[in-house]
C-alpha positions in Angstrom: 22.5 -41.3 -4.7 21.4 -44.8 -4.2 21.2 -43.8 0.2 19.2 -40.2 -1.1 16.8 -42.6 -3.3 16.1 -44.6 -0.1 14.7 -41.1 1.7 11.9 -40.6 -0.8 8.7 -41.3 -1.0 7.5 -44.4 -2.4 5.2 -42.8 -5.0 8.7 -40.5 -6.4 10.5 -43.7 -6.8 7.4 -45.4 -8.8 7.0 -41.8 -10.6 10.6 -42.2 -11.2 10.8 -45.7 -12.4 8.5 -45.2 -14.7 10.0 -42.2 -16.4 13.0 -44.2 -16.9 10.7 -46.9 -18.9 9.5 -44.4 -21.0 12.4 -43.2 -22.1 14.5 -46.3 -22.4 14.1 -47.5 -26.1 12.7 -50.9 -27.4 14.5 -53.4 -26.9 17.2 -52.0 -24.4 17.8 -54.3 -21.7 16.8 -53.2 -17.9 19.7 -51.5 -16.0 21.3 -54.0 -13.8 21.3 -53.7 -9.6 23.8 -51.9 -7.6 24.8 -55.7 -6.4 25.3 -56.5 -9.9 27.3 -53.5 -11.2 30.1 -53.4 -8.2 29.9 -57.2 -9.5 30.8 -56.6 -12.7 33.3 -53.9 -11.9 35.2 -56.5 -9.3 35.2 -59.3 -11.8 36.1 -56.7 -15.1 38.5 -55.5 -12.3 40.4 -58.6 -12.0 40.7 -60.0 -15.4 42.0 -56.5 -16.1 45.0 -57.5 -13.7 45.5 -60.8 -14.4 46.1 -59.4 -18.0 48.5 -56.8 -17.0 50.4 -59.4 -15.2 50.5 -61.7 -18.4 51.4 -59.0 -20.4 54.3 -57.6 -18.0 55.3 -61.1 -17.7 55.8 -61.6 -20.9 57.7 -58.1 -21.6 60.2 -59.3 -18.5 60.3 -62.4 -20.5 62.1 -60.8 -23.6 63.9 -58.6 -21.3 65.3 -62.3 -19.8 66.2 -63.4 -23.2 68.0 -59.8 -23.8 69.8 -60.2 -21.1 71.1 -64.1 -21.2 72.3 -63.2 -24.7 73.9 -60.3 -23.9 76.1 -62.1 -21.2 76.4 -65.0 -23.1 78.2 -62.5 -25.7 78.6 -59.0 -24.1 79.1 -56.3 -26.7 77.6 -52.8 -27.2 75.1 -53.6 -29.0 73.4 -56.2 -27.1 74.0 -53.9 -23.6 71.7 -51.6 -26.3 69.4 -54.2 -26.5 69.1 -55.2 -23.2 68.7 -51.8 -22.2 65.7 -51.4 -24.7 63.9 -54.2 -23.4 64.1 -53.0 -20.1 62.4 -50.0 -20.6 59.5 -51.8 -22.6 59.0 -54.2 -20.1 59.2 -51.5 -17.0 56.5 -49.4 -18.9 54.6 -52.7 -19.0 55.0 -52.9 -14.9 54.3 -49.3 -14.4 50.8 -49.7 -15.0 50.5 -52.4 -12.4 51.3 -50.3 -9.3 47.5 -49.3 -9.2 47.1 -53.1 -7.9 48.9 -52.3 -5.2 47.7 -51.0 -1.4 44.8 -53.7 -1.3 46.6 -56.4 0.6 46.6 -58.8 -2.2 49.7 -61.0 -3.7 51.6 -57.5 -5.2 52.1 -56.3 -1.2 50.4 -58.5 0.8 51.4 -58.6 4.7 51.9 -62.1 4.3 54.0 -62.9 1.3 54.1 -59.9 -1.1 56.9 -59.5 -3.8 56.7 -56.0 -4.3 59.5 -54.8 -2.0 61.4 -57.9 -4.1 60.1 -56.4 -7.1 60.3 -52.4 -7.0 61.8 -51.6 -3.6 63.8 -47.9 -3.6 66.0 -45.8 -3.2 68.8 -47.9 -4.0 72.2 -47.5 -2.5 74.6 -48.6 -5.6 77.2 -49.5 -3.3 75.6 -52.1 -1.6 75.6 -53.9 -5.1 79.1 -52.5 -6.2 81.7 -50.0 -5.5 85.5 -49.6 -5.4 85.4 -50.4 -2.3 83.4 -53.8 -2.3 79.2 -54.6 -2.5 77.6 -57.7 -3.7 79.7 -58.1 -6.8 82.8 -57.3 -5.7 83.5 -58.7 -1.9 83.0 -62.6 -2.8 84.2 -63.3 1.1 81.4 -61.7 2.3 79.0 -62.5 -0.1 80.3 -66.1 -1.6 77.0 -67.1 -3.3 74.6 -64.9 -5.6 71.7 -67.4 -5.9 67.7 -66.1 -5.9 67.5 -67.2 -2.2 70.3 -65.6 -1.0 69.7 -62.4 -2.7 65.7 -62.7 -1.0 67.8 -62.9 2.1 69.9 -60.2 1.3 67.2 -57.5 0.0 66.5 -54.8 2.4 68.7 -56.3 4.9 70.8 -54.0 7.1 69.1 -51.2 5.8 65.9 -50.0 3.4 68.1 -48.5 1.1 70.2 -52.1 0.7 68.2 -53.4 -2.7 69.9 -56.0 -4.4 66.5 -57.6 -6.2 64.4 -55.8 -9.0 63.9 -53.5 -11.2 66.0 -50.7 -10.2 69.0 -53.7 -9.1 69.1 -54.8 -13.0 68.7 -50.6 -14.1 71.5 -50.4 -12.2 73.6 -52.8 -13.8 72.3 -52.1 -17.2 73.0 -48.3 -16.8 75.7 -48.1 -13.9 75.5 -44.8 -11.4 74.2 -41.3 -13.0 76.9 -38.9 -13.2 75.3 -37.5 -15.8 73.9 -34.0 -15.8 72.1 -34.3 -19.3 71.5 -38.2 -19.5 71.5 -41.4 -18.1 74.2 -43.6 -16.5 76.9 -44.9 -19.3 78.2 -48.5 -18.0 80.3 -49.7 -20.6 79.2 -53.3 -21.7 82.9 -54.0 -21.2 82.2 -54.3 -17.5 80.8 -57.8 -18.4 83.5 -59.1 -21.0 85.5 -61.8 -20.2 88.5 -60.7 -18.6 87.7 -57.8 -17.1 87.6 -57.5 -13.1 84.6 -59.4 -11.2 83.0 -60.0 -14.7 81.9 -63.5 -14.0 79.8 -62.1 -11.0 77.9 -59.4 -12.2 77.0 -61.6 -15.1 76.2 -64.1 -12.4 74.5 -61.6 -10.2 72.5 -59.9 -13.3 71.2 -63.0 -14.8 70.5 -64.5 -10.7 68.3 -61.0 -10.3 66.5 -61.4 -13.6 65.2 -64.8 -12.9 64.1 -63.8 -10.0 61.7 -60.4 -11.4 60.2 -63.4 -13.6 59.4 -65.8 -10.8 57.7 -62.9 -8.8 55.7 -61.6 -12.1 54.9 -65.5 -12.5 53.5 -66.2 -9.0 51.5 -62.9 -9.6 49.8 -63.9 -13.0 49.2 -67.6 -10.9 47.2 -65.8 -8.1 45.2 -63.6 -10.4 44.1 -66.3 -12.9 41.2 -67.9 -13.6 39.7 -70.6 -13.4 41.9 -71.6 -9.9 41.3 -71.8 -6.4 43.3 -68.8 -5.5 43.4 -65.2 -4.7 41.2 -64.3 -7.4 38.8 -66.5 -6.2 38.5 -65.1 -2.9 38.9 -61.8 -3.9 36.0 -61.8 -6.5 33.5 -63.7 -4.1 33.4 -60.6 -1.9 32.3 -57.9 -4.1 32.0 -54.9 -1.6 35.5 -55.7 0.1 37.0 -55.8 -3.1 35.5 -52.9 -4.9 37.5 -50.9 -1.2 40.5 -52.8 -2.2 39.8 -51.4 -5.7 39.4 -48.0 -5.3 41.9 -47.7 -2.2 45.0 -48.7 -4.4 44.6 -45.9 -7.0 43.6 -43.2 -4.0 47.1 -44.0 -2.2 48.8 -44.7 -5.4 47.9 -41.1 -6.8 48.2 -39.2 -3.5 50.9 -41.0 -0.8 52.8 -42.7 -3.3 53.1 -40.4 -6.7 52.3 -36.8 -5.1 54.3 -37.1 -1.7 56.9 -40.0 -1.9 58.2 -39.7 -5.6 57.2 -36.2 -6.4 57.1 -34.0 -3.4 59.8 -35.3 -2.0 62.2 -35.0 -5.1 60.6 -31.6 -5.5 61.5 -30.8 -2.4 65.1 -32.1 -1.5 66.3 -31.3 -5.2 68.4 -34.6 -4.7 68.6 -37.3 -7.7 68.8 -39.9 -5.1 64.8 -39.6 -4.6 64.6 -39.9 -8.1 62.7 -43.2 -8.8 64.2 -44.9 -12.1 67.5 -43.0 -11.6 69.9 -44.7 -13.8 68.0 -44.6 -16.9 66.4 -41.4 -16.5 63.0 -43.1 -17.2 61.3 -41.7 -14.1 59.1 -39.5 -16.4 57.7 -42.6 -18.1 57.1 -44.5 -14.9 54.5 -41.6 -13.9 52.7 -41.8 -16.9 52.6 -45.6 -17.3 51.3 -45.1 -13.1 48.9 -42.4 -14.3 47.7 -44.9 -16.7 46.9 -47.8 -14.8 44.9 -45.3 -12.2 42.8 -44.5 -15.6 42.3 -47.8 -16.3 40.7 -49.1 -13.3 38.9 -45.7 -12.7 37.4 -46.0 -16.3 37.2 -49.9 -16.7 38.4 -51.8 -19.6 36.0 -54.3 -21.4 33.9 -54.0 -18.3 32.6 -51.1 -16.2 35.2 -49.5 -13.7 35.3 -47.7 -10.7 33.3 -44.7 -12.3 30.8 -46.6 -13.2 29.6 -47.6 -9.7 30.5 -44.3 -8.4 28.0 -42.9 -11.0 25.5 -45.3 -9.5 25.9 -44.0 -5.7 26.8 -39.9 -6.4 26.3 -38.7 -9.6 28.1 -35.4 -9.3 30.9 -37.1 -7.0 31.7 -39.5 -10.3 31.5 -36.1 -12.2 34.2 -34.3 -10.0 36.1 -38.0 -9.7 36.4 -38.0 -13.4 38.0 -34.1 -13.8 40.3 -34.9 -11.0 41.2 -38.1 -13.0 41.4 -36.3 -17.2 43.6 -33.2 -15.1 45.9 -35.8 -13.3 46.6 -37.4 -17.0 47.7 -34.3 -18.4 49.6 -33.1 -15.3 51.5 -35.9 -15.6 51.9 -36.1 -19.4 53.4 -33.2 -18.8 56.5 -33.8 -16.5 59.3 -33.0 -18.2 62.6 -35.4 -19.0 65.5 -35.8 -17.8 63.2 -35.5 -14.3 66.5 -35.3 -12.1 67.1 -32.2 -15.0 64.1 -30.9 -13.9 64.2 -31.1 -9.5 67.2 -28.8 -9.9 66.0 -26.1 -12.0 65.3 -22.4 -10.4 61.4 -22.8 -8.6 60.0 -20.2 -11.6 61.4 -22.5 -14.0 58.9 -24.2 -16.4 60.0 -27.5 -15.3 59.8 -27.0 -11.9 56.1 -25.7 -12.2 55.2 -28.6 -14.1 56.3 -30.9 -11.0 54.6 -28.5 -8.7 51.3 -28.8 -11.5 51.5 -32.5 -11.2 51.8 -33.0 -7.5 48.8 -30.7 -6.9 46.5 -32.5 -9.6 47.5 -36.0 -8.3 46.9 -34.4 -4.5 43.5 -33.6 -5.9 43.1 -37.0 -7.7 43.2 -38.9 -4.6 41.2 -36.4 -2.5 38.3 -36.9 -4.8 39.0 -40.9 -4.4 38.5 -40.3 -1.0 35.3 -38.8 -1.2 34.4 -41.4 -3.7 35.0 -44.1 -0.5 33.0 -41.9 1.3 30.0 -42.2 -1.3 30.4 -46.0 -1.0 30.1 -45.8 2.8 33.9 -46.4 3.6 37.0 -44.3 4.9 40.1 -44.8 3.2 43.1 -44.7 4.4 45.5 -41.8 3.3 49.0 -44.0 3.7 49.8 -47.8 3.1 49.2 -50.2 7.0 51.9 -51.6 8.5 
């Protein structure tokens, strides 16, 4: 709208402005400058993700203390509880992926954590199997510290994750066999006594710490008052309002739609299922879905919808259908979700996945021509 405004004439725009006085009530303050608005949305933007962080932080914290007393003591009832807090905190984590694609501290070229962090498919046996793995083969692998494990992430192979999330699912849960639930490790695994005990105690507490040191340095670089990323980032208003809208436009459409739907959709195989062990993968789309809506809508400040609303009117319009039909898509993805890849292609499930990668296809398609309504191109898949 605002490059449309700039064709008229300049008697329509003081016509226009002067409507807009007359209808505005007494006392209502003027409405701010485009400069001002993508202003506010960048700095709303990144308080909104330093308190994600905090709060994820904080839910990986409990999950921490779970998990120490749990292998202090190992018994059923604190695997229970360890298993609980996982969840909880992963939810919490979920609705931080939207940060993501924008080259800042989450997958920065130089430095990010997030393949430390989130990094899948995991191949189980690289942690442990009968046959060896990380836990098992101490010749091979003679020290599980945090900087070994860095080294050992992703090394030999993509599928070779031995930090994060879906490292500590697995040794909370153990391997899927399950046709009708999640996996069923016995907290006995971890009892003194039993074979290579000591070392996935050692290896689960080791992997723990390290989630919380990568959540930490990520709450460091987004707070404020400091001279760091969230200094930089908010100084540059227009670069980061792109970084802003490009994370939820590839989270939505490369990273939801193709590589954790489609693809499981697809191939029918549980291996492509993202949070595999617990059979949580339903709740990790809608915690995603959730963060997109956040930083679409704005919270305590105004989002991405309302710039948008500023430069196309009835692009923000179709941006925000897109956006209320990817929710409910997603809402509705059935459980277990490795259940549901399987089922016959006219089964309810299956057209529920099939709804869901079609409205998030559609969700980032209109984020695209929202870039294009701030003058950018984005990009359809992540650089590099």
């Amino acid at each position: 709208m605002r490059r449309t405004l700039r064709r008229l004439l300049f008697t329509t725009l003081v016509i226009a402005a002067a409507a807009t006085v007359a209808r505005a009530a007494p006392g209502d303050a003027p409405p701010v400058s485009d400069a001002a608005l993508r202003t506010q949305v960048v700095e709303g933007y990144a308080a909104h993700v330093e308190r994600e962080y905090r709060a994820t932080l904080e839910a990986a914290e409990s999950m921490r203390a779970a998990i120490r007393a749990f292998c202090a003591a190992p018994s059923e009832a604190g695997l229970a509880r360890a298993r609980e807090t996982w969840i909880a905190a992963r939810d919490r984590y979920g609705r931080t992926e939207v940060f993501r694609f924008g080259n800042g501290p989450i997958d920065s070229r130089d430095g990010g954590v997030e393949t430390f962090l989130n990094a899948w498919p995991l191949d189980e046996s690289f942690i442990e199997s009968p046959r060896g793995g990380l836990v098992r083969d101490s010749s091979t692998y003679p020290a599980l510290g945090r900087a070994i494990l860095r080294l050992h992430n992703q090394r030999g192979g993509e599928t070779h994750v031995c930090t994060g999330w879906h490292a500590i699912e697995f040794m909370l849960w153990g391997q899927d066999l399950s046709e009708t639930g999640p996996g069923a490790r016995s907290w006995r695994d971890f009892e003194e006594g039993a074979e290579f005990a000591d070392r996935r105690r050692e290896y689960l507490l080791e992997i723990t710490d390290l989630l919380c040191e990568d959540l930490a340095a990520l709450v460091a670089a987004w707070a404020a008052p400091a001279t760091n990323f969230r200094a930089r980032f908010v100084a540059d208003p227009d670069r980061a309002l792109k970084a802003i809208v490009t994370g939820p436009a590839l989270l939505a459409g490369f990273e939801m739609a193709g590589e954790r739907l489609a693809v499981a959709y697809e191939t029918r195989d549980q291996e492509e299922e993202h949070s595999c062990f617990s059979d949580t993968t339903d709740r990790d789309f809608r915690a995603n879905v959730r963060g997109i809506d956040a930083v679409l809508r704005g919270e305590g400040a105004p989002g991405v919808l309302a710039a948008l609303r500023r430069a196309d009117e009835a692009r923000a319009a179709a941006l925000e259908r897109a956006l209320d039909a990817a929710v409910a898509a997603v809402d509705r993805i059935p459980a277990p979700f490795d259940r549901a890849i399987r089922a016959v292609d006219d089964a309810p499930e299956r057209r529920a996945l099939k709804a869901a990668i079609e409205a998030l296809e559609t969700l980032a398609e209109e984020l695209g021509r929202a870039g294009t309504a701030f003058g950018w191109s984005l990009p359809t898949e992540p650089h590099g």
